[in-house]
N, C-alpha and C positions, 0 to 999 in steps of 0.2 A: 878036222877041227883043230882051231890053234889049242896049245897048250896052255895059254894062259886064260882061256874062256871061263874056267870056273874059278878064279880068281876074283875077291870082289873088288868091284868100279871103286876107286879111290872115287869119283865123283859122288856115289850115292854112300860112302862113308863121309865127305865130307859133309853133305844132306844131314843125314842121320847125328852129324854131332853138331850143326851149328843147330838145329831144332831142337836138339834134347832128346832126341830116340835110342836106341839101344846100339852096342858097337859092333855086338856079336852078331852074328847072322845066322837065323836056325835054317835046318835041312831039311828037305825034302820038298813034299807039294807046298809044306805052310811057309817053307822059304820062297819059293817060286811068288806065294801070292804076299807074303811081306816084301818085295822088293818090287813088283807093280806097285801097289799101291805109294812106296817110297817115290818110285821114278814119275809116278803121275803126283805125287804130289811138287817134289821138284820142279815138273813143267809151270805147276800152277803157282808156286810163288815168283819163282824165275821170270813167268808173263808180269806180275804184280809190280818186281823191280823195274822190270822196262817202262813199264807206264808211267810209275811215280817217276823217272828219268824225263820223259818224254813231256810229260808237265812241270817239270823244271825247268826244263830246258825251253819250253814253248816262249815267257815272256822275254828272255834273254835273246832269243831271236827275232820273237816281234820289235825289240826294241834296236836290233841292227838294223834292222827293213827302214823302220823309221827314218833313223840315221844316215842312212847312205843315201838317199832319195825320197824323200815325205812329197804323198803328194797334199795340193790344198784344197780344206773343205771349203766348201762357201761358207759366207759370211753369217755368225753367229748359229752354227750346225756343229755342237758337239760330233764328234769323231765318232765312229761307231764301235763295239767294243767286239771282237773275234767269238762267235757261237762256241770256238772250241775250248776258249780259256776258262769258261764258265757256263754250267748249265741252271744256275741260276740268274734269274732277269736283273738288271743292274739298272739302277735310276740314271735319268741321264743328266750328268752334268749342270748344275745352273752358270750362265753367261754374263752373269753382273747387272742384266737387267731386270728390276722390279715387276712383276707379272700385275697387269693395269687393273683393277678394283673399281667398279661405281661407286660415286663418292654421294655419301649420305648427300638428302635431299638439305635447305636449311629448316632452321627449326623455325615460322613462324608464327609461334608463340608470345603475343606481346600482350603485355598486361594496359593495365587501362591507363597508371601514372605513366607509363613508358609514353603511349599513343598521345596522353593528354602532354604531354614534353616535347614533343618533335613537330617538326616540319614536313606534312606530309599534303600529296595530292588531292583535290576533290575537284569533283567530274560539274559542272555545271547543273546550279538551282533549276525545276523547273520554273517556263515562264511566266510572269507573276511575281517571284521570289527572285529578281536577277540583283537585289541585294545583299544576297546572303553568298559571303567570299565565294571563291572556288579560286581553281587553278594551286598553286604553290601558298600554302594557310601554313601560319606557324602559329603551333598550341603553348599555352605556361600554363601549369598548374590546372591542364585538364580543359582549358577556354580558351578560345579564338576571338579575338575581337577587331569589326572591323575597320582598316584603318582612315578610312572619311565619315564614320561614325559609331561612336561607344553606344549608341542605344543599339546596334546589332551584333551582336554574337552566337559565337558556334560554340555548343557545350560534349563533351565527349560525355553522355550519359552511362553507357553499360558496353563493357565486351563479355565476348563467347570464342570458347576455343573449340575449334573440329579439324578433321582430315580434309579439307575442304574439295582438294584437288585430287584426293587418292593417292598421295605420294608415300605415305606414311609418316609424315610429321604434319601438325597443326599446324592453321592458319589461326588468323584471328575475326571475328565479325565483331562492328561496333555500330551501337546505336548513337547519332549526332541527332542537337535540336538545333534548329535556329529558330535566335528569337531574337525579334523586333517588336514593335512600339502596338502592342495589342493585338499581336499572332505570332504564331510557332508555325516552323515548320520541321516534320523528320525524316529521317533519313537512316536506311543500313549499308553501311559498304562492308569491302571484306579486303584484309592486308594479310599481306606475307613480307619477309626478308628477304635480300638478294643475299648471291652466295658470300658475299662483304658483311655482309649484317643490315645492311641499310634498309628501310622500310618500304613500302611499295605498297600501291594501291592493285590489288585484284581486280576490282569490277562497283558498280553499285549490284548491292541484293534487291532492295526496294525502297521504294517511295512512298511517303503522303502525296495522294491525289487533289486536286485543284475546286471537286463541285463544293457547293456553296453548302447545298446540302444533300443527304444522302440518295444514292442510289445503288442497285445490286453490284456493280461493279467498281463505287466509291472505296479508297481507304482513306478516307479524312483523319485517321489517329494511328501510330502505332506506340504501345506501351511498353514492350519489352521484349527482348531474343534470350534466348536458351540454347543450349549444341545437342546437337544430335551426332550420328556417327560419323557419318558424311556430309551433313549441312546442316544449318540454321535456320532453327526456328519460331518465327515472328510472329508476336501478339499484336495483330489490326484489330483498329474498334471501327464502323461505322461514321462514329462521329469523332473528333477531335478536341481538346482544350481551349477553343478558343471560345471563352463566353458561355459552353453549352453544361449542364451538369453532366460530369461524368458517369452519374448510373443511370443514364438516358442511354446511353449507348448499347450495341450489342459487339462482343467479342470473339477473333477467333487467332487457332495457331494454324499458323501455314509454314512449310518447309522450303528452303530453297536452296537447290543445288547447284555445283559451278557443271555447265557445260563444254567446258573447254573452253568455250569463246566468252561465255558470259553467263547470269545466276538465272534458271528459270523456275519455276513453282512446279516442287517436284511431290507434295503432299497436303492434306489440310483442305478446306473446301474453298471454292474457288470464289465465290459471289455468296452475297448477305441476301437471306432472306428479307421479305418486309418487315420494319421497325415497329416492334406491336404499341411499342411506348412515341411512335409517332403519327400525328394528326396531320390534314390540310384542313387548316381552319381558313375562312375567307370573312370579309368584311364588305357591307354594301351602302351607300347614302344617295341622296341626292341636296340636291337646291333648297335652300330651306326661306321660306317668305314671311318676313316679320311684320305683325302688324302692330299700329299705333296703340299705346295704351296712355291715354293722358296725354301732357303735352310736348313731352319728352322722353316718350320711353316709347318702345318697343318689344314685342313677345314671339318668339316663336318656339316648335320643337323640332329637333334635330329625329329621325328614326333611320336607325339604324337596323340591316339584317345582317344576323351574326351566322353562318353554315359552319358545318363539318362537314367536308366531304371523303375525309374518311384516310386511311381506313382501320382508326382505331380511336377508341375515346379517346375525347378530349376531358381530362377531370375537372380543370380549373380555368375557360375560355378568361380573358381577360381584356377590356375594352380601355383604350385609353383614348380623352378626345379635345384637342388642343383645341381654343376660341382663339378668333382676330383680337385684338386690341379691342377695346371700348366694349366687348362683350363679355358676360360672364354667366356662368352656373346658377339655377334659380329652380327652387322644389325640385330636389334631385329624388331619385326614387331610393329605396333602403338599401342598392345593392350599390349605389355611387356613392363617392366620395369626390371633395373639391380642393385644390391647393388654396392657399390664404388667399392670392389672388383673386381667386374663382375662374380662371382662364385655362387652367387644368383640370381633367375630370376624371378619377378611376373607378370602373366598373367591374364588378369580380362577380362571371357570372356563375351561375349550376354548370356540372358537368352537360356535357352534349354527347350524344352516342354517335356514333357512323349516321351519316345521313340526314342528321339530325340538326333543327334552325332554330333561333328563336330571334323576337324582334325588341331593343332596346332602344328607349324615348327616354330624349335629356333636352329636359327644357331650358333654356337659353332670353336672359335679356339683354337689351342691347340700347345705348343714346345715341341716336341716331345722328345728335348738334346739328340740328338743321338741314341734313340730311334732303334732297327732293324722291318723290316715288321713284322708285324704279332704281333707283340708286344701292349699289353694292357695298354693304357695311366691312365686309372683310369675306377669307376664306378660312373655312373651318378644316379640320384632317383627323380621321379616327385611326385608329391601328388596334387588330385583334393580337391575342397569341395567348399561350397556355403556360401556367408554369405546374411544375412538378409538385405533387404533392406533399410526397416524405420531405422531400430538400427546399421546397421556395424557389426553385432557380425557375428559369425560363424553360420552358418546353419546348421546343421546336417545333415551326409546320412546316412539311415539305412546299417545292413548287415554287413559283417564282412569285416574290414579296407584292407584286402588282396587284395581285387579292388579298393581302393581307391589310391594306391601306387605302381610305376610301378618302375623298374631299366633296365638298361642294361650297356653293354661295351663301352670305348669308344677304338678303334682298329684302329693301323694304320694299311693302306694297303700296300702289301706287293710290 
């Protein structure tokens, strides 16, 4: 054994004093195992210096590699960064370019003075109404007027704002009338914004329909729209403003959604029951033969059959019955009346229930001036029809006016 074996390691003296442990070295076994434990700890910081060496030294090399030969990434591909420099995950790099975002939808939300200010599109009147503008309309102050005549214009009535499309912003729905020379007609469309602001027609929502008078599938009126979440919802009446009383009608709301392609009836009931406050009242006459009374006069009477064919009373039938010239009204009965002429005659009869007739006689004279038998003094014309009772207005009968108006001759006898 050399002779310097039990001599201590300057090595693990030097251990011992940059750590702070003791100088002296005890003897025996407890020496044997204090100086294990010294030399394994020695190995373990000794490992600890190399490392922190070995990660110092790592990017100062990576950055020579670089340098002497880089190779090239493609184009806009952050560089990848070495697993061994870091065991924590590292963001990659951004490359200058903006990461692309959908761009909000526009907002359109247009108020009613907006709409009523602008120049916007409308889709073609139905036919019937090929007066009232279309195509490119410019509004002031909420009215359209059109330009080969001021008695027709387009009034922006009422908007509503909804999701129309699903997009998450509002569209707008407006109620339009047009009105000419003793009719209306309305109209809903639905507008939005372009991505500029600019205004745009969606679609037509609905229409007023064409019949004269009602049927289950008529909208002769609409009174007003309201929003819903998704669509617009439209107040149709049965019957319309033109002439009829409006508590004559019946009312409903209906919804209308946009399709993608266009607005269809997405709620609300579809078709109008029968009008309990409407009648088909008809009127019937014939030829009426006047005979000589004296030396210059002539007499006859006019009978008329007045029906309800139903199918709902009539409270107030009302008989009107125009004379030729040269004739007039004579012993009228307590329910007629005559204009100062006597040429005109109004009748205001009793209610008539469903089904129900009754017969009216209006005696009539006539000078015949010489007149030969057989000769045609004039043509007479009666006209039924009902008015309402709360209001005075005119009642309406369904069907076609050809029953409602009856003629015939007025003939002397020969």
């Amino acid at each position: 054994m050399p002779e310097h074996d039990n001599a201590p390691d300057l090595d693990d003296i030097f251990t011992a004093y940059t750590s702070g442990g003791p100088l002296a070295v005890p003897s025996g076994a407890a020496a044997a195992q204090h100086v294990a434990r010294r030399r394994r700890t020695t190995r373990l910081v000794a490992a600890g210096v190399l490392a922190v060496a070995v990660l110092a030294a790592a990017p100062a090399l990576a950055s020579t590699w670089t340098d002497q030969d880089p190779p090239i990434p493609p184009a806009e591909t952050p560089t990848p960064i070495p697993s061994t420099l870091s065991a924590t995950p590292t963001a990659t790099p951004s490359t200058g370019v903006p990461t692309p975002s959908a761009s909000a939808p526009p907002e359109g939300r247009i108020s009613k003075e907006q709409l009523g200010g602008a120049t916007i599109d409308l889709p073609e009147w139905p036919a019937g109404q090929l007066a009232c503008p279309s195509g490119r309309v410019r509004f002031s102050e909420g009215v359209a007027v059109h330009p080969a005549d001021r008695d027709i214009t387009i009034e922006v009535r009422q908007v509503a704002h909804s999701d129309l499309d699903r997009d998450g912003a509002q569209e707008t729905a407006a109620l339009l009338l047009c009105n000419g020379r003793e009719w209306s007609k309305a109209r809903v469309l639905a507008f939005d914004r372009t991505a500029t602001g600019d205004i745009e027609t969606m679609g037509l929502v609905v229409e007023q329909t064409d019949q004269a008078w009602p049927t289950s599938n008529s909208i002769a009126g609409i009174r007003s729209i309201r929003p819903a979440a998704t669509a617009v919802e439209v107040e149709v009446a049965d019957f319309g403003n033109n002439g009829v009383p409006l508590s004559l009608a019946q009312h409903q709301w209906r919804a209308y959604s946009w399709s993608g392609k266009g607005f269809v009836q997405s709620g609300g009931p579809t078709t109008f029951p029968p009008n309990p406050r409407i009648t088909d009242l008809s009127i019937s006459g014939d030829d009426v033969r006047l005979s000589p009374v004296g030396s210059n006069r002539a007499k006859g009477v006019i009978k008329l059959e007045v029906a309800n064919l139903g199918p709902g009373q009539a409270p107030e039938p009302q008989v009107q019955v125009y004379l030729p010239r040269g004739t007039t009204a004579a012993s009228l009965p307590k329910e007629c009346t005559a204009s100062d002429s006597g040429t005109e005659v109004t009748c205001q009869l009793a209610a008539l229930t469903a089904k129900g007739s009754t017969t009216l006689e209006v005696p009539v004279s006539a000078q015949p001036s010489g007149l030969a038998p057989g000769s045609t003094i004039g043509e007479y014309a009666a006209r039924v029809r009902s008015v309402e009772t709360a209001g005075g207005g005119w009642f309406p009968t369904v069907g076609s006016d050809d029953d409602n108006v009856t003629t015939g001759d007025l003939i002397m006898l020969e």
